[in-house]
Structures are given as structure tokens and as C-alpha cells.
DONUVO-225137 format. One record per residue (C-alpha): residue number from 1; y, x, z; residue in one letter. Coordinates in Angstrom, 3 decimals. Layout:
<timis>
- num_v_u_w_residu
- NUM_Y_X_Z_a $
...
</timis>
This chain:
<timis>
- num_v_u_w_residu
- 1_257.218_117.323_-32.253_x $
- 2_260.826_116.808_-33.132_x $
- 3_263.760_119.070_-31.944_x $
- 4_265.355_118.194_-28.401_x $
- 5_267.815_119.339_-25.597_x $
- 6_265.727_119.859_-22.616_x $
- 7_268.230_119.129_-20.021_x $
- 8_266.907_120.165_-15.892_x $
- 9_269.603_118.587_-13.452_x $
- 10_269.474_120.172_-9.998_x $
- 11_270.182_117.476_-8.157_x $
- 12_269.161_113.905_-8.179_x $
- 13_273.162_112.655_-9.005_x $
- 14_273.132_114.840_-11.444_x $
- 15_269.942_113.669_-13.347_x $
- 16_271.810_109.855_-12.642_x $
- 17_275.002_111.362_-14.371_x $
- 18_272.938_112.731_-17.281_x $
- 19_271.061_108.889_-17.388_x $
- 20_274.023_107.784_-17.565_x $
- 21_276.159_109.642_-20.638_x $
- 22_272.494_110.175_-22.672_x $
- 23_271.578_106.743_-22.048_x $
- 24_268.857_105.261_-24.771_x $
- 25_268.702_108.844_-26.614_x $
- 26_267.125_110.413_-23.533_x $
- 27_263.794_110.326_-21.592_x $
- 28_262.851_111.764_-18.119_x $
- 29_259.864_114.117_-17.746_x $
- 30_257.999_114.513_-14.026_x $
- 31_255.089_115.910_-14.352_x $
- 32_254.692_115.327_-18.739_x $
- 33_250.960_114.428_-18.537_x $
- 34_251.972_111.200_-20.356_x $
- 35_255.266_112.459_-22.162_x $
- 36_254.200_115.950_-24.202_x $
- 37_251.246_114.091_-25.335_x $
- 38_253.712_111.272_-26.929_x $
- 39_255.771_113.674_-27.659_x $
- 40_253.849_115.803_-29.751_x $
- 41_252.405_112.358_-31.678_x $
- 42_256.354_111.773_-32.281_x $
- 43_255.246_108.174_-30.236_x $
- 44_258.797_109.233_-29.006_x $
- 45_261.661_111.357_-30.517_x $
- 46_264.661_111.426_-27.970_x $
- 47_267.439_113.936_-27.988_x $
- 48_267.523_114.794_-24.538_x $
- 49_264.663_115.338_-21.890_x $
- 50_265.653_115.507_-18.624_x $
- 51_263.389_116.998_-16.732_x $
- 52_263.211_116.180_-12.806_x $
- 53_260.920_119.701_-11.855_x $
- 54_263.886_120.864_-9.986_x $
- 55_264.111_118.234_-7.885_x $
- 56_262.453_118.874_-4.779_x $
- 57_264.076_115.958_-3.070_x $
- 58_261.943_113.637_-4.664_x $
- 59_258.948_114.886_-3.751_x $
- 60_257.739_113.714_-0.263_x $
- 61_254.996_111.141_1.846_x $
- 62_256.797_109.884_5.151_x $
- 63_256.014_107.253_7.505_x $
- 64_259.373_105.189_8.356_x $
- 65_258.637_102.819_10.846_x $
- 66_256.870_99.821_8.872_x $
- 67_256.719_101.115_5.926_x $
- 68_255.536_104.745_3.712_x $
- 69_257.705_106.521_1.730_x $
- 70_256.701_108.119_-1.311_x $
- 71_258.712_110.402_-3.627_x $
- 72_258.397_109.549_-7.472_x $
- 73_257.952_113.528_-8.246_x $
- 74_254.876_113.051_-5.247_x $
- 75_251.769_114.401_-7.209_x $
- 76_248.375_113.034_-6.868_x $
- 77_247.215_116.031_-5.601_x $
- 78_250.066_115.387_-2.966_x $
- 79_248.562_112.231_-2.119_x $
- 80_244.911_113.770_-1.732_x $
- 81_245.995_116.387_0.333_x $
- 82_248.287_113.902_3.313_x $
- 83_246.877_112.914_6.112_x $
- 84_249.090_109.939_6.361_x $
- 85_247.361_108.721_2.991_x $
- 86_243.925_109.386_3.747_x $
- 87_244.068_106.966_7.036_x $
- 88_246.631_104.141_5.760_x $
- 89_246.118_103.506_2.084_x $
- 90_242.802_103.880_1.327_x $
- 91_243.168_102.789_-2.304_x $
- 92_245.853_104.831_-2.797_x $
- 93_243.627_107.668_-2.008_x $
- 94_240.804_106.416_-3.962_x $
- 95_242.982_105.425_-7.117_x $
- 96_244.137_108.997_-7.181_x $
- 97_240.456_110.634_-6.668_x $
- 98_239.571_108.850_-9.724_x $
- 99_242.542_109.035_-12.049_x $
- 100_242.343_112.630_-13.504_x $
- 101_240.927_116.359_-13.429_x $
- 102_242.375_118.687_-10.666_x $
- 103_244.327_120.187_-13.418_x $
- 104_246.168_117.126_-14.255_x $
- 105_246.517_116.469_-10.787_x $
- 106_248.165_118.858_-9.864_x $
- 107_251.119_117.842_-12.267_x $
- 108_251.231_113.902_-12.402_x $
- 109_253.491_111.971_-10.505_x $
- 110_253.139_108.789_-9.137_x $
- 111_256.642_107.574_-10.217_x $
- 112_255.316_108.960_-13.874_x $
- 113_252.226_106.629_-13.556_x $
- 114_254.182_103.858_-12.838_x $
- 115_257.118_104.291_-15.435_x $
- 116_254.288_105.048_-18.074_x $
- 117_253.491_101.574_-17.424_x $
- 118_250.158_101.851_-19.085_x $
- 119_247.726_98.373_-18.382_x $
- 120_245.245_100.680_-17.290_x $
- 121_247.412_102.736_-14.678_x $
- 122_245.395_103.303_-11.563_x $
- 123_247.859_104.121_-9.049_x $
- 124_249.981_100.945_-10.506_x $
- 125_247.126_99.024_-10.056_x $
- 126_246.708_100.821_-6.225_x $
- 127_250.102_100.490_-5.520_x $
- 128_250.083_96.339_-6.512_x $
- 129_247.238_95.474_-4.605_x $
- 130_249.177_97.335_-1.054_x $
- 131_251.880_95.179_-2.123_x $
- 132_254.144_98.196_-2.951_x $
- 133_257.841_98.087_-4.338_x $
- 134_259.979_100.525_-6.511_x $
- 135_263.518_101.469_-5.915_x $
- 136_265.422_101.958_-9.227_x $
- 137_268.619_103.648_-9.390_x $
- 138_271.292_103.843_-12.041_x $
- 139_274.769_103.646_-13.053_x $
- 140_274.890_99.967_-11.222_x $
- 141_273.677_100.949_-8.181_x $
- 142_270.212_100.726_-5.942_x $
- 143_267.982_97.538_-6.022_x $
- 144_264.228_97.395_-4.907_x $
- 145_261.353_95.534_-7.151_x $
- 146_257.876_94.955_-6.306_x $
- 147_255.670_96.675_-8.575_x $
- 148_253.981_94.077_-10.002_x $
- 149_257.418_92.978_-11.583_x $
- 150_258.428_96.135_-12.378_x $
- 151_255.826_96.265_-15.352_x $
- 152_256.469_93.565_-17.825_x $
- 153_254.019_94.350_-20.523_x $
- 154_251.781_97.073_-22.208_x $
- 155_253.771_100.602_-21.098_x $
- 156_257.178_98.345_-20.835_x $
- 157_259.153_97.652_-17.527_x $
- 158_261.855_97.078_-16.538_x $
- 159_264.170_100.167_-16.173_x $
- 160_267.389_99.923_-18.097_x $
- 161_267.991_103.527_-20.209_x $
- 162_270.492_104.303_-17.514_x $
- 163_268.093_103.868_-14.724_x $
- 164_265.251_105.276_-12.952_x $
- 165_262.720_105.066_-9.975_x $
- 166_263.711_107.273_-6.935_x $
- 167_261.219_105.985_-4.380_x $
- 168_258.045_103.786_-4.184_x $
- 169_257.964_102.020_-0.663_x $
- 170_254.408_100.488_0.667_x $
- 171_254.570_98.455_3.775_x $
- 172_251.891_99.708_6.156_x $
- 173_248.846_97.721_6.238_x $
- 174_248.740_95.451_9.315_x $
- 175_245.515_96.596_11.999_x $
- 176_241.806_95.346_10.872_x $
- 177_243.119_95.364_6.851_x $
- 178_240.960_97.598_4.612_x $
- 179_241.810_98.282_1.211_x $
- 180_239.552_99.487_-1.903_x $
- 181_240.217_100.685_-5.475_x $
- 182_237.376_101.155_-8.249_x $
- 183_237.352_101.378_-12.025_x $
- 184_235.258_101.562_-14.902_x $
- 185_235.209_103.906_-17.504_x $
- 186_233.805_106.226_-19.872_x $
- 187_233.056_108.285_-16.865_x $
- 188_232.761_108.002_-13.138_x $
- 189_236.406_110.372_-12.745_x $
- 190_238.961_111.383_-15.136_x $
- 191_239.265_108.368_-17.926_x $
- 192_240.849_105.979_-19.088_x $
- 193_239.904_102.401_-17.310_x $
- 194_237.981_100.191_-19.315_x $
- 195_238.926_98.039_-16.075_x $
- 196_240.043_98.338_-12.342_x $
- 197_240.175_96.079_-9.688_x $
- 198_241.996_96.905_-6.619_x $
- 199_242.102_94.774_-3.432_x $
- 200_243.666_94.657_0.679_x $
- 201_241.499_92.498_3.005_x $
- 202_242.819_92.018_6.570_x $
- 203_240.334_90.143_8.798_x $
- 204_240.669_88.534_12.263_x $
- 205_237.931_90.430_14.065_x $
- 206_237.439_88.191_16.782_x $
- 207_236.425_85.173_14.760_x $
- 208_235.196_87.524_11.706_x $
- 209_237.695_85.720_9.348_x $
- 210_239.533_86.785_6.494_x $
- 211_243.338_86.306_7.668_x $
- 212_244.589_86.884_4.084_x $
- 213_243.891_88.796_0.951_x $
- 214_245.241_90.574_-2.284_x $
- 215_243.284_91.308_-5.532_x $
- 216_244.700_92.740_-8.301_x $
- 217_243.074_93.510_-11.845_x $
- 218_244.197_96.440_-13.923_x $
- 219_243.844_97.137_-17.918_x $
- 220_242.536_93.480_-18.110_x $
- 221_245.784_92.433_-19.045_x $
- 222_248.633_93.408_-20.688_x $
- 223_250.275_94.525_-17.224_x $
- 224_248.211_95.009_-13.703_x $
- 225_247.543_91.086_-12.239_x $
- 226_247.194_89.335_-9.096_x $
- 227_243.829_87.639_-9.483_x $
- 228_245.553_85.007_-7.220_x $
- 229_242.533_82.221_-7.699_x $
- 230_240.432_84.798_-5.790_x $
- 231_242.895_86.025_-2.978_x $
- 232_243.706_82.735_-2.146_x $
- 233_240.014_81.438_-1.997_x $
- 234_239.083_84.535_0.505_x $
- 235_241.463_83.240_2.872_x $
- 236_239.816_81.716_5.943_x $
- 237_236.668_82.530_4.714_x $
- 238_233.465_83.946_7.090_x $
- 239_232.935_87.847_5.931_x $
- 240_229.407_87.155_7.320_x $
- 241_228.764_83.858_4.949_x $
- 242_231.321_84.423_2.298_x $
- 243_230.154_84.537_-1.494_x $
- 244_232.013_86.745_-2.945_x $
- 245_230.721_87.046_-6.397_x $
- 246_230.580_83.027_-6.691_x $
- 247_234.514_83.269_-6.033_x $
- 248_235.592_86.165_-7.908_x $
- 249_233.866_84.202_-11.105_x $
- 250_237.724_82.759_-10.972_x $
- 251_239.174_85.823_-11.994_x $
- 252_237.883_85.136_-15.845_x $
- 253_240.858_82.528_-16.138_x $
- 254_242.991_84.940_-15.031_x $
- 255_243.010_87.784_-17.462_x $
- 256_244.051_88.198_-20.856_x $
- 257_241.212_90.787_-21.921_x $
- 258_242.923_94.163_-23.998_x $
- 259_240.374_94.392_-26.851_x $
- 260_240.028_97.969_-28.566_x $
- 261_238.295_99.494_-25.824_x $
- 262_235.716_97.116_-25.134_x $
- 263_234.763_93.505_-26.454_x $
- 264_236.748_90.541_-24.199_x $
- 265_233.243_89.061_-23.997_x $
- 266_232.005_92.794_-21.568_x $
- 267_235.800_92.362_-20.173_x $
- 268_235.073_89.162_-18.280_x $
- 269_231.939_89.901_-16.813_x $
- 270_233.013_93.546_-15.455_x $
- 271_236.146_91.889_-13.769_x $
- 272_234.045_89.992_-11.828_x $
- 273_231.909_92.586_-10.862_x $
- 274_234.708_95.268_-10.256_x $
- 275_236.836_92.069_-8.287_x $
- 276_233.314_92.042_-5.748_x $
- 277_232.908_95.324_-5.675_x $
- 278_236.135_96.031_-4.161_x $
- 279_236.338_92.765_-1.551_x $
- 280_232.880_94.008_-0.704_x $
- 281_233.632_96.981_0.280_x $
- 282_236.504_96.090_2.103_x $
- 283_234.425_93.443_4.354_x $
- 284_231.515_96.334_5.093_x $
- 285_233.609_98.475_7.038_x $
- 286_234.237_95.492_9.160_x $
- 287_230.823_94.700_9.575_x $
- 288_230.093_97.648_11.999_x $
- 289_232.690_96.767_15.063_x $
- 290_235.608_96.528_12.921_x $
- 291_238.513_98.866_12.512_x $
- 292_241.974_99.678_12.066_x $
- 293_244.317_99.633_8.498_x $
- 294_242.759_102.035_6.132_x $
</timis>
């Protein structure tokens, strides 16, 4: 590890004003999970680290009249513990279950997951599926991005070295939508994704139809994907009749298989598998009398 200024602003300008004069020779720590690590393999070698711990502000889960609020500095053991989680984004809750040990819980931010911009990010992948956004804020000002544009390839996005996330905004889901997050590793908890899949079903439950859908694929690409092919096919579609293995077969065009890991060949198979697994699971809980956004 090379020598650095470790820099802790106590207020959320301040860390902007520090952005702002540091610029390209700095990087922001939240929780470090991702950063020591990189830092340590000299993967990066800034001058400065500004480190956010201090800022309380940025740590927070709050329903806002459509719409959740979520604090970058929010920890996954934040989202685990709220209420408000637990009963409104499901996959959100199960992305977060599955992405580490308690230990690393307990220090990983969701704004660091989605800045690390790692293909195989699971609350990125979450967060794309429940049709999240970002809000980035810099030297220029405040602008909002959806977070499936914020990432732009394999740990890149689209933050300027001036700039950083200071909220992640997910619309609450509209009543009868269920949502579902599963991945495939190593191990059932705490790896790496081999692949995710990640998906928000809302479903007339009068005529038992699927009213629209959104399926996204994570670390089967170089950034999490829409498997649009699929979402759009579920649409209007029976949950008592619908095959939805035969359908998520589409997904294979789709992706852009990360070899290292696994072979492309094992890639395309388990995205169709992880795509059903997730639709399916959405659709049973509305198989028993239905129920409210989860």
C-alpha cells in the first residue's frame, strides 16, 4: 500500500469541497470493504482518501411519499434491520441477505456497492430491477441517473472525479408487484456471483395477469442488464398458464457472458434458470389470494 492523506470531512459540503480541489488524485472510502482491499493490491494509489465515516447525514431509509430514500453511507445491515425494507423491496432485502458475512455487513454501503460498479454487484443488480436512480453531486451541481446508466462497464460509471452519489431513490412498488433477487455462487451467502438475476412482477389480480415486468441479469455482462426480451414477453401473460422457462430462454441473446469465473457455455444456461427462478417466485406469492408490493 502506497503512502496517502486520509482526509475525514465533517460535513457533506465539505467532502464536495475536498472532491472538488483533490479531484482525479483522490478517492472516497464508505465503508472500505472494496477500497483497502484495492488498496493494499496498489489496484489504486491516490493521494487523498476522503473518508465519508463522519457523515451521519448520509446514512438513512425514509419513505417520501412515492418514493424511498436511501442514504449512500446506509449499510446492509441497515437495510436488514428496517422495517420499511423488509415489506416494500423485497429484493433489496434479499440482495443484501446474500451479499456478505455479518461482519462485512455491518460496514458496506450501498452507495459503495454501487460506485464499486462491479458486474457482479448484488444490490446494483437489486436496485436495477426496482427501477432505482442515483443522485450525483459535484462541483456542477445535482442531477439524478437511473442506475442502470449509472454503470457503464466492468467497475466504471459514470461519476466525474469531482462528483459523487449522495442518495439512491427507488420508487415504491405499485400494490400486487412482488419482487425477487437470487444468485449463484461458490456458496449459498457471502460470494462473489457467478450470476444473479433480479426481477419486479406486478400482476392484475382480478384477471390473474401480468400488468408489466422488469428482469435484470447481473455479472452476465459487463454491467447489470435489462433482459428486456423477457420483461416484455411476461407482459399480458396468464401467471396460471405462463411458461416461464420457455420465455426466459431469450435472455441467452441478451448477455455478453464474463468468462474467468465460469465457461460462457454454464453462463447461458444458469441465466435462464436464475431469470425463472426469480419470475417464479414472484408469481407464487400471487397464487395464494394475492398481495400487496413486497
Amino acid at each position: 500500500m502506497k503512502a496517502f492523506e486520509y482526509l475525514a470531512p465533517s460535513s457533506l459540503q465539505e467532502a464536495l469541497e475536498m472532491l472538488s480541489k483533490h479531484g482525479s488524485e483522490s478517492v472516497i472510502m464508505a465503508g472500505g470493504t472494496d477500497l483497502i482491499p484495492m488498496l493494499k493490491e496498489r489496484a489504486v494509489s491516490p493521494k487523498y482518501v476522503i473518508h465519508l465515516d463522519k457523515l451521519d447525514e448520509l446514512r438513512y431509509i425514509r419513505e417520501d411519499q412515492n418514493t424511498i430514500r436511501i442514504g449512500p453511507l446506509t449499510t446492509m445491515n441497515d437495510l436488514l434491520d428496517s422495517v420499511l425494507i423488509a415489506s416494500k423491496l423485497n429484493a433489496l432485502k434479499q440482495a443484501a441477505e446474500s451479499s456478505a458475512s455479518p461482519q462485512v455487513r455491518n460496514l458496506g454501503t450501498v452507495g459503495g456497492n454501487v460506485c464499486t460498479s462491479s458486474p457482479a454487484g448484488d444490490m446494483c443488480l437489486a436496485l436495477v430491477a426496482l427501477g432505482a436512480a442515483v443522485t450525483i453531486s459535484g462541483k456542477g451541481g445535482v442531477r439524478s441517473c437511473a442506475v442502470e446508466d449509472f454503470v457503464t462497464g466492468n467497475k466504471q460509471n459514470i461519476l466525474e472525479s469531482d462528483q459523487m452519489v449522495t442518495e439512491i431513490t427507488v420508487p415504491l412498488l405499485q400494490e400486487n408487484t412482488a419482487s425477487s433477487f437470487t444468485k449463484l455462487g461458490k456458496r449459498k451467502g457471502m460470494t462473489i456471483s457467478y450470476a444473479g438475476a433480479a426481477a419486479s412482477i406486478m400482476v392484475d389480480t382480478s384477471s390473474k395477469t401480468i400488468q408489466a415486468a422488469k428482469v435484470a441479469l447481473g455479472a452476465l455482462a459487463p454491467t447489470p442488464i435489462v433482459a428486456k426480451a423477457l420483461s416484455e414477453a411476461l407482459t399480458g401473460q396468464n401467471i396460471a398458464t405462463v411458461d416461464v422457462k420457455t420465455l426466459a430462454e431469450s435472455v441467452k441473446s441478451e448477455i455478453a457472458p464474463i468468462t474467468g469465473r465460469t465457461t460462457a457455455e454454464y453462463s447461458y444456461e444458469v441465466a435462464v434458470v436464475l431469470a425463472s427462478r426469480c419470475v417464479e417466485e414472484c408469481l407464487e406469492s400471487f397464487k395464494h389470494g394475492g398481495r400487496s408490493s413486497i
